[in-house]
C-alpha positions in Angstrom: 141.0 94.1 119.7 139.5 97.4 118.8 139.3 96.6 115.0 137.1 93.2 115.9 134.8 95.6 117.9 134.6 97.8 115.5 133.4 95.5 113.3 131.0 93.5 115.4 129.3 96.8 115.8 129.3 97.5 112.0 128.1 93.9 111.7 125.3 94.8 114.6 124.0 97.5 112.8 123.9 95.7 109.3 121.6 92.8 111.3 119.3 95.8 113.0 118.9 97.8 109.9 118.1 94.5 107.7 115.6 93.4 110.6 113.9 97.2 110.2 113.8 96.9 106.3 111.9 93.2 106.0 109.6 94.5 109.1 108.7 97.3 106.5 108.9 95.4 103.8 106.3 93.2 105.5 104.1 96.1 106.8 103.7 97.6 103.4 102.8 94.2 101.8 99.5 94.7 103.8 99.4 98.4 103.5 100.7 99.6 100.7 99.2 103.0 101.0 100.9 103.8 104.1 104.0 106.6 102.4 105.3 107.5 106.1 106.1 103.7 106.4 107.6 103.7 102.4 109.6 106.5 103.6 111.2 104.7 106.8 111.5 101.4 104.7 113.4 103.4 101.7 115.4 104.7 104.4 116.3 101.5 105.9 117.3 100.1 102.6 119.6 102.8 101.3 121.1 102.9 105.3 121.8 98.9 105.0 123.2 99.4 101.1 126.0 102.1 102.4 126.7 99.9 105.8 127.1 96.5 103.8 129.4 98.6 101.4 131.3 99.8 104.6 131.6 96.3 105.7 132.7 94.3 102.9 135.3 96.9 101.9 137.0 96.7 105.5 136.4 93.1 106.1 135.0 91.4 102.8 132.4 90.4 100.9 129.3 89.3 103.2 127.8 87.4 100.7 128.7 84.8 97.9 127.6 82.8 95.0 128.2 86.4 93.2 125.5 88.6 95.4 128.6 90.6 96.8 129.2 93.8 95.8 132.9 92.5 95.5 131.9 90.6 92.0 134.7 88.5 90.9 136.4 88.2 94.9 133.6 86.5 96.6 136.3 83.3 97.4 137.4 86.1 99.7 134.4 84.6 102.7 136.7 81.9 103.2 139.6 83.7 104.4 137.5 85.4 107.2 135.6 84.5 110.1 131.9 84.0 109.4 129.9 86.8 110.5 127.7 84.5 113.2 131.0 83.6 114.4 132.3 87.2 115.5 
């Protein structure tokens, strides 16, 4: 039971940081100029890239048609429960 929590709260904090980087991502497409929100949004991205690591080496590959970082075990979704489903 504690290892399912533990990753519904990794998988929590993969859709908060994602939702942080494309509100950036969006910001800066209108204001580009703005380096305190480039600095949050690089943040945000680099943060998501080590949780989405974390995640897919505990629980597998979030990710297929080859967009895992698990290249060559992306089959491996199949074996787990979907993330919306946890």
């Amino acid at each position: 039971m504690a290892a399912e929590t533990e990753r519904h709260n990794l998988l929590r904090r993969i859709q908060e940081t994602e939702f942080v980087a494309l509100d950036l991502n969006l910001y800066l497409d209108t204001h580009p100029e703005d380096t305190k929100a480039l600095e949050h949004y690089n943040k945000a991205a680099a943060e998501l890239l080590v949780l989405m690591k974390k995640y897919e080496e505990c629980y597998g590959p979030l990710l297929n048609f080859g967009l895992s970082s698990e290249t060559g075990k992306t089959w491996r979704w199949i074996n787990q429960p979907w993330p919306w489903d946890i």
